[in-house]
Backbone as a printed PyTorch tensor [residue, N CA C, xyz], in Angstrom:
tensor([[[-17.5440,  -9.0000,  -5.7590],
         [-16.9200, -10.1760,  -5.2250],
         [-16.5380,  -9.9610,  -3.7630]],

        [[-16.3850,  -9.1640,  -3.4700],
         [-15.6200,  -8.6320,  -1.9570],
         [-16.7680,  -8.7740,  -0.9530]],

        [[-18.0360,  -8.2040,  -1.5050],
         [-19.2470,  -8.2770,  -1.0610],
         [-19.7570,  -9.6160,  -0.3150]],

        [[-19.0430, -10.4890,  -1.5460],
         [-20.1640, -11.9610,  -1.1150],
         [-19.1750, -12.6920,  -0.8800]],

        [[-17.7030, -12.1440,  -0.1280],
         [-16.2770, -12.7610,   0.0800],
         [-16.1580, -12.3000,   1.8110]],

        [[-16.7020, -11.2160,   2.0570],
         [-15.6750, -10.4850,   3.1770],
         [-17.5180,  -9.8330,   3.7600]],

        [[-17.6940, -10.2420,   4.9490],
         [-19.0880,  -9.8170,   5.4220],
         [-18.8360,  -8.5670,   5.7240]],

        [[-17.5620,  -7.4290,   6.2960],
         [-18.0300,  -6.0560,   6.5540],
         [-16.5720,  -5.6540,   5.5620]],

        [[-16.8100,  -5.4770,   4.4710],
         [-15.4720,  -4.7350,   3.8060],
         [-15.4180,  -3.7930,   4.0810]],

        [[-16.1890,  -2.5580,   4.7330],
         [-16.1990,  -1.3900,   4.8290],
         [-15.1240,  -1.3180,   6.2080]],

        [[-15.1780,  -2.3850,   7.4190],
         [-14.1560,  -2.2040,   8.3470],
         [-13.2020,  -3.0000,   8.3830]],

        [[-13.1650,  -3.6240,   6.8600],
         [-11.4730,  -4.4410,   6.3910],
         [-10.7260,  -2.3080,   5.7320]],

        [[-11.4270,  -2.3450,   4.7520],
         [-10.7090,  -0.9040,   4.5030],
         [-10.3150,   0.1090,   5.4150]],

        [[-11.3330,   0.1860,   6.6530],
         [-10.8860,   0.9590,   7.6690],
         [ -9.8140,   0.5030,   8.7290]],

        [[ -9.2150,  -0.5320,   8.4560],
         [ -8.4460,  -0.9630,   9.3200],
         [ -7.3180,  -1.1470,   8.6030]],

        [[ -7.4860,  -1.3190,   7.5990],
         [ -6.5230,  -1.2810,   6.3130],
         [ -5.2760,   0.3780,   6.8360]],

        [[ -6.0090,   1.3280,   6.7460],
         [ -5.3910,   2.1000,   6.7530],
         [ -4.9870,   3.2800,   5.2930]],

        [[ -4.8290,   4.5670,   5.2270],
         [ -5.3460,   5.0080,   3.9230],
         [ -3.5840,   4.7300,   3.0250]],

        [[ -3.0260,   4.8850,   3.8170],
         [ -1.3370,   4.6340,   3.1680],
         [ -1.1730,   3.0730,   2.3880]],

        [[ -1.9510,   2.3610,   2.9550],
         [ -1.9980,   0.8720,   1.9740],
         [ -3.1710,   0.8680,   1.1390]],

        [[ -4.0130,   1.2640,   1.3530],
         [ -5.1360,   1.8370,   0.2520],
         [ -4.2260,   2.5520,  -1.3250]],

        [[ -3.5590,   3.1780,  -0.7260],
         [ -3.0760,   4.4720,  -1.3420],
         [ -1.6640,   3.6110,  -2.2570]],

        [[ -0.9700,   2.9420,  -1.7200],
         [ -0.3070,   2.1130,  -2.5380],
         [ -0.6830,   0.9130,  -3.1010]],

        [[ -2.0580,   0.1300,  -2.9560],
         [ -2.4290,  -0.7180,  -3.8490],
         [ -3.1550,   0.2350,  -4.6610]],

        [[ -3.7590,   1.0900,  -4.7240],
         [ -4.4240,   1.6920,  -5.8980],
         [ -3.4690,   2.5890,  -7.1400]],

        [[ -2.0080,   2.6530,  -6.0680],
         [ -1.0640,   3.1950,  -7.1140],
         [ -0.4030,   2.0060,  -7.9110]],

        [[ -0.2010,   0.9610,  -7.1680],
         [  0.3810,  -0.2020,  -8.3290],
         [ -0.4650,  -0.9170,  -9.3150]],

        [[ -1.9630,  -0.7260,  -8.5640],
         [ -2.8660,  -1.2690,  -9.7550],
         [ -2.9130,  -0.1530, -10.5200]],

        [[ -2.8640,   0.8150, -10.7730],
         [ -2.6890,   1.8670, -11.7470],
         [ -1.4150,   1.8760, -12.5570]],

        [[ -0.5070,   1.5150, -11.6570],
         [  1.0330,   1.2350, -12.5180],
         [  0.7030,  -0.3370, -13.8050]],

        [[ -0.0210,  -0.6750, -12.9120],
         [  0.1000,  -2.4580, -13.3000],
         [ -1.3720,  -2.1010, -14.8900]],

        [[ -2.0660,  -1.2970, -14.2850],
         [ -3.3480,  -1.0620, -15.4490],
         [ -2.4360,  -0.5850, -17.1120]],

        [[ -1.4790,   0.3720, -16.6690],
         [ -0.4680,   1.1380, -17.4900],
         [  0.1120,   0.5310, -18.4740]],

        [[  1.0580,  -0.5870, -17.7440],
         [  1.8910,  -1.2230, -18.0110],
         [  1.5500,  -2.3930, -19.1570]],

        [[ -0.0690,  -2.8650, -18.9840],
         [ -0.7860,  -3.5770, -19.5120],
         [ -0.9820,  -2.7180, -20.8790]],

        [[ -1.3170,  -1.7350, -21.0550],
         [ -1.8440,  -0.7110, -22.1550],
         [ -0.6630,  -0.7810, -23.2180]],

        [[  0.2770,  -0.4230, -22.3560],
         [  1.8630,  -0.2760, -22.8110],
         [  2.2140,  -1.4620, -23.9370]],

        [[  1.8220,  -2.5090, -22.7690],
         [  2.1260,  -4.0020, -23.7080],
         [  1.7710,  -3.7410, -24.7430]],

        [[  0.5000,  -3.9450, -24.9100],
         [ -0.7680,  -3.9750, -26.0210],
         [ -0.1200,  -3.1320, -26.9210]],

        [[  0.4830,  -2.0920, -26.9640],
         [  0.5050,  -1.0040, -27.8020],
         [  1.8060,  -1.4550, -28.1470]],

        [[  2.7470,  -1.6220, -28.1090],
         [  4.6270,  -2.1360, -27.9570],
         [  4.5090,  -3.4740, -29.0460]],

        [[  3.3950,  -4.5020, -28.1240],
         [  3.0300,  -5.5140, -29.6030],
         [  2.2670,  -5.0210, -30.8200]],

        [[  1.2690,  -4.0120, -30.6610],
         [  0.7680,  -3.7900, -31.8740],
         [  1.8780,  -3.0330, -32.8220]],

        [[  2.8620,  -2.2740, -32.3540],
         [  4.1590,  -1.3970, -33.1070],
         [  4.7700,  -2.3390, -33.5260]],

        [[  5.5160,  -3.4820, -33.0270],
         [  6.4460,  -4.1490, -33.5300],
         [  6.3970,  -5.3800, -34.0270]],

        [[  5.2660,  -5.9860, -33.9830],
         [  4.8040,  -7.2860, -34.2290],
         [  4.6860,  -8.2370, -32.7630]],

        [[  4.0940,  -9.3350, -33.3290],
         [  4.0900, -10.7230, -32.1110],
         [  5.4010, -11.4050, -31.6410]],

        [[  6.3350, -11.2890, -32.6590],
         [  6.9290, -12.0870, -32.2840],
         [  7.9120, -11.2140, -31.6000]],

        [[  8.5710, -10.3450, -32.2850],
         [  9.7100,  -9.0870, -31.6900],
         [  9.1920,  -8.6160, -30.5490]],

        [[  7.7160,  -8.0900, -30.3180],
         [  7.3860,  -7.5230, -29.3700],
         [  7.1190,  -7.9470, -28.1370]],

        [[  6.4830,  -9.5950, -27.8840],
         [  6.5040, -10.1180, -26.7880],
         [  7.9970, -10.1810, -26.3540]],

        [[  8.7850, -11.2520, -26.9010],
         [ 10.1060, -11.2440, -26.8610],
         [ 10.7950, -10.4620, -26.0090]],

        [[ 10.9470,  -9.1430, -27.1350],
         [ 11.6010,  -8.2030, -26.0450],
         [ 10.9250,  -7.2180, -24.8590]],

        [[ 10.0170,  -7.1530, -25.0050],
         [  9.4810,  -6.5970, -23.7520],
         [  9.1220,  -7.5300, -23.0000]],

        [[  9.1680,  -8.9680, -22.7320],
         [  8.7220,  -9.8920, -21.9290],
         [ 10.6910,  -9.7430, -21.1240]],

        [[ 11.5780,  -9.6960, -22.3410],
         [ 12.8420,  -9.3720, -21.5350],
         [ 13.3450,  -8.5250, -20.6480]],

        [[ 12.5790,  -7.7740, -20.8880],
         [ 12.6260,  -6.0950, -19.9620],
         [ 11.9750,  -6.2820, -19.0740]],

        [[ 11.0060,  -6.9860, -19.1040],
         [ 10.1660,  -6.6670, -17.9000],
         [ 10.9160,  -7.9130, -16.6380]],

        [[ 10.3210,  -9.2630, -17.3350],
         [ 11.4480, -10.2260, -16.6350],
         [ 12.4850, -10.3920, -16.1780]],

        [[ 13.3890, -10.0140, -17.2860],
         [ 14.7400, -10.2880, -16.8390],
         [ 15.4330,  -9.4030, -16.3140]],

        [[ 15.2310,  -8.2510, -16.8230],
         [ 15.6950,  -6.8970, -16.0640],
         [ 15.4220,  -6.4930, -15.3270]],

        [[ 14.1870,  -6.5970, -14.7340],
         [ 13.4530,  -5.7960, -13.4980],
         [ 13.0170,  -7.0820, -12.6330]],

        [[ 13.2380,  -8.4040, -13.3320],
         [ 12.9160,  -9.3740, -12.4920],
         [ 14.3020,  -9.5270, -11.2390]],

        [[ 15.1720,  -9.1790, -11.9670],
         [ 16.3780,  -9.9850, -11.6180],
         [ 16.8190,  -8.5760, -10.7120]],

        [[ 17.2830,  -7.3320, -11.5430],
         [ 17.5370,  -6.2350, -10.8910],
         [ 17.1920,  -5.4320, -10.0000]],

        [[ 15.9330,  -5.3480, -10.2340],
         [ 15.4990,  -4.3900,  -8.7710],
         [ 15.2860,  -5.2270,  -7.6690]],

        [[ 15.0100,  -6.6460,  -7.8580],
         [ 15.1950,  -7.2510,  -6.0820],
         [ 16.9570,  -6.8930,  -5.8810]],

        [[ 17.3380,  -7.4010,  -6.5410],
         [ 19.1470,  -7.1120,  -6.2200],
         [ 19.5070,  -5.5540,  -5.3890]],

        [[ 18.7640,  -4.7150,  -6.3420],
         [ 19.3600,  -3.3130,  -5.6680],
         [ 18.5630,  -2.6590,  -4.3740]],

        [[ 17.5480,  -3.5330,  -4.1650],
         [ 16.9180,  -2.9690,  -2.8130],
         [ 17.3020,  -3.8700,  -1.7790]],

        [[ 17.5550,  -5.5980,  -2.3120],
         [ 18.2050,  -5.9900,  -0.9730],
         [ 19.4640,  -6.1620,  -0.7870]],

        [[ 20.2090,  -5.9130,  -1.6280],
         [ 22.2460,  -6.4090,  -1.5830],
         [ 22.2770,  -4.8620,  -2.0600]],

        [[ 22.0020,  -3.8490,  -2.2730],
         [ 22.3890,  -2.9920,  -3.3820],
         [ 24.2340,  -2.7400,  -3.1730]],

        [[ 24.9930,  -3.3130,  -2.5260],
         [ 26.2670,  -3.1380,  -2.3950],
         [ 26.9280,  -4.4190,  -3.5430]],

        [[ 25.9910,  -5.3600,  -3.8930],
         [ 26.1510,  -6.3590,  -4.8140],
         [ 26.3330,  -5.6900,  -6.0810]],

        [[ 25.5280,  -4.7320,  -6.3570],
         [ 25.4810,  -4.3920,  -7.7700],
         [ 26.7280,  -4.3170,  -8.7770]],

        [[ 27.6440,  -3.6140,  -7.5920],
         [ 29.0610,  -3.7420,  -8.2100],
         [ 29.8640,  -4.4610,  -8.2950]],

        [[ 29.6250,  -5.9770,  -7.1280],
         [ 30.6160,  -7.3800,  -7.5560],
         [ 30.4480,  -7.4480,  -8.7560]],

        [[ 31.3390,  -8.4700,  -9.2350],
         [ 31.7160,  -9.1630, -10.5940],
         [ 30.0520, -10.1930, -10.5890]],

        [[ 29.1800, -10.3450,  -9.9980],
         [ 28.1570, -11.2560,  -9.8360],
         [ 27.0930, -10.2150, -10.3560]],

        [[ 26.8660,  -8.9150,  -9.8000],
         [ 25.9650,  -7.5810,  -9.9880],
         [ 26.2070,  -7.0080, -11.5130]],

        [[ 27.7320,  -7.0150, -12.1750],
         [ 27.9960,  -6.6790, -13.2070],
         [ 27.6610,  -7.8720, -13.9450]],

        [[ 27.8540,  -8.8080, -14.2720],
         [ 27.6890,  -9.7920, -14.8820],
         [ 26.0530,  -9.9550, -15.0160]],

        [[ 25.1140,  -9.8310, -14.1480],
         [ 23.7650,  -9.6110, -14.3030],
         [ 23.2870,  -8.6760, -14.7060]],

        [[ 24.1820,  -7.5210, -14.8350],
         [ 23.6920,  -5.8150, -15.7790],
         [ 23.9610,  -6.3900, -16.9810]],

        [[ 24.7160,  -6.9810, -17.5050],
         [ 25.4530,  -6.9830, -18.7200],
         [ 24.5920,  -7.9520, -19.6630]],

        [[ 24.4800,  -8.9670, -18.9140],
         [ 23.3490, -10.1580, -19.0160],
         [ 22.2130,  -9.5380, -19.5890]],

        [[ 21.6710,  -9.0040, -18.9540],
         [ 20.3330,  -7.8920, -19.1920],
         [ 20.6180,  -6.9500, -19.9580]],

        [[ 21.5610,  -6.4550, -20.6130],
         [ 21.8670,  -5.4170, -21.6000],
         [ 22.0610,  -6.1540, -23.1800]],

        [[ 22.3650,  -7.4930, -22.9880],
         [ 22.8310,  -8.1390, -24.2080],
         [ 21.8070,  -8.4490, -24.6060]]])
């Protein structure tokens, strides 16, 4: 697809740089993982338990939390930061 998308991909990658190379091939590897993970988490616990709660973990906890702690991370500890840990723990 890149081929019949992008006429010289060979000097999009070289301009790219190997450090962004190097972190999209690590999150698509995280992201390949994570997919496996699923698959396997629903086949252990069933359809219904297993989407459920791992759709919660992934969403709500890491949706909500890790933007919080990389851009406010001084938030984490208002009554607003606790109330969203707790949220996500229940």
């Amino acid at each position: 697809m890149v081929a019949l998308v992008i006429p010289q991909p060979g000097q999009v990658y070289a301009n790219a740089g190997s450090g962004v190379l190097l972190e999209t091939a690590l999150f698509g590897a995280g992201w390949g993982v994570g997919n496996v993970l699923f698959g396997l988490g629903v086949a252990s616990v069933g359809m219904g338990a297993g989407v459920s709660a791992i759709i919660h973990l992934a969403d709500a906890a890491l949706g909500s939390l890790v933007p919080l702690a990389i851009q406010n991370p001084d938030q984490l500890t208002s009554l607003k930061g606790l109330l969203l840990m707790a949220g996500c723990c229940w």
